[in-house]
N, C-alpha and C positions, 0 to 999 in steps of 0.2 A: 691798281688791282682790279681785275674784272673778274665778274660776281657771274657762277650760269645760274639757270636754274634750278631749284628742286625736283627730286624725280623720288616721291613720295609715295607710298601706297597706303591711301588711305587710315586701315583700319592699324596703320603706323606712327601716323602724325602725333600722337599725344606719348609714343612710350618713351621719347628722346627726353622729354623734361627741359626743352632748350624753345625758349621764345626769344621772339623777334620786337623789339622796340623802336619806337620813333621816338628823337630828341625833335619835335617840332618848332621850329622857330623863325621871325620875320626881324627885318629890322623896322628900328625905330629911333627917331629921332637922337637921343643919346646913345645908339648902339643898335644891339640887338635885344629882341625878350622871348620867351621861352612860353610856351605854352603847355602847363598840366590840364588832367582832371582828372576830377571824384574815380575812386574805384566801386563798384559795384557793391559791395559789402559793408565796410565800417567808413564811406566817403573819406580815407587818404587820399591826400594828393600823390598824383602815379603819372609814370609816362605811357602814353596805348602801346601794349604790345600784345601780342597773339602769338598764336604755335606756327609754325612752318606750314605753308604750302604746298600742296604739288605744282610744278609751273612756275612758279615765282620765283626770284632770288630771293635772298634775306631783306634786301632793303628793302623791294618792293612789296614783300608782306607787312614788313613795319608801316610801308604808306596806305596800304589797304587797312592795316589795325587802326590810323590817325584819323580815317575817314570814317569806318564805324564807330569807334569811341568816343570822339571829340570832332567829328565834322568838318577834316581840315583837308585839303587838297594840298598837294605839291608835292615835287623832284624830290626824291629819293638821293641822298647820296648813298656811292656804292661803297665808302670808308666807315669801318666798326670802328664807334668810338672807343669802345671797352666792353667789359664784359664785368655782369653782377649776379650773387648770388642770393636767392634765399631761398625761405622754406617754407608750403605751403601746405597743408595739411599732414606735414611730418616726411614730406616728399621734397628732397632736394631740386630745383633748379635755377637754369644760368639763365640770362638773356643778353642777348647783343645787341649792344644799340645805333642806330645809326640817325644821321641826321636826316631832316626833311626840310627844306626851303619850301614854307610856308607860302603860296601863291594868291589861297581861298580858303575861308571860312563858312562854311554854308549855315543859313538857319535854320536847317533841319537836319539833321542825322538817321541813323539807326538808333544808335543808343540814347536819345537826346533826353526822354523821358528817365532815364538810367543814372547818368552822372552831367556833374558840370563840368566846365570850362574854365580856363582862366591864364591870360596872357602873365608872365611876373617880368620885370629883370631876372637876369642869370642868378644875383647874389640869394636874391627873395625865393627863387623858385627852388633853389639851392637846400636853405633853410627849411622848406615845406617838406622835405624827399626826407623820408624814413630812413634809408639806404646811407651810410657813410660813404663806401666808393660811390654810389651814382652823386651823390654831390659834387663829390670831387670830381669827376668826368664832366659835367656839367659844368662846375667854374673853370674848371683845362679848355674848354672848348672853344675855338675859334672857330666862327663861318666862312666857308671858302669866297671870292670872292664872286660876282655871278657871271659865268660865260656869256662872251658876245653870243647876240643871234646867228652867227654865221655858223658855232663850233657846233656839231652835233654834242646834246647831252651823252653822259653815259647810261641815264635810263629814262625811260620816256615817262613823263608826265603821267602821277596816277587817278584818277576822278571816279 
């Protein structure tokens, strides 16, 4: 599936109630591990996401949310892992998630002073998520494996 762009007007962006999340993750020695952080408010563990873009796809705002929130660089996939709902000041909404192959971790962010960090296993980071379906999207999820150099990505590296 190929993702275009959003074509947004601004003073629009917030009435959809639909964000964009990054499943952040690298591997690691026994596998893979998933990285959360704190949210803003009562420090839950969350995955970064944000409202839709003008200009972006969905994936590539979730990599721009992973790089504000939690300081993480990396390829976007353009596959929705699933889709979760909740409620936020008595306001319904979704968000879609998509993965992020984890490239960099920087030691300074935007939000850095705002929330933490934190690499888990899939099962642990599982366990920390409020959310019943995003658990389960989370233990469901397999990493693709990683294209040779030669293949072009399907979206360019976001930093």
């Amino acid at each position: 599936m190929i993702q275009l762009p959003l074509r947004i007007a601004k003073r629009h962006q917030r009435l959809a109630r639909t964000q964009f999340a990054a499943l952040p993750w690298r591997m690691a020695d026994d596998g893979f591990e998933v990285c959360l952080v704190t949210s803003r408010g009562r420090g839950r563990w969350i995955l970064p996401k944000g409202w839709p873009m003008d200009g972006v796809t969905p994936a590539q705002a979730a990599a721009i949310e992973a790089r504000e929130e939690a300081g993480l660089l990396g390829r976007p996939e353009d596959r929705c892992l699933g889709v979760w709902s909740y409620a936020k000041s008595g306001v319904p909404h979704f968000a879609m998630v998509f993965p992020l192959r984890v490239e960099e971790a920087l030691d300074d962010w935007p939000e850095r002073a705002q929330r933490r960090r934190k690499w888990f296993s899939p099962a642990r980071a599982a366990a920390k998520l409020d959310a019943p379906e995003l658990s389960r999207m989370l233990l469901g999820f397999q990493p693709l494996p990683r294209m040779p150099a030669s293949e072009p990505a399907s979206q360019p590296a976001v930093s």
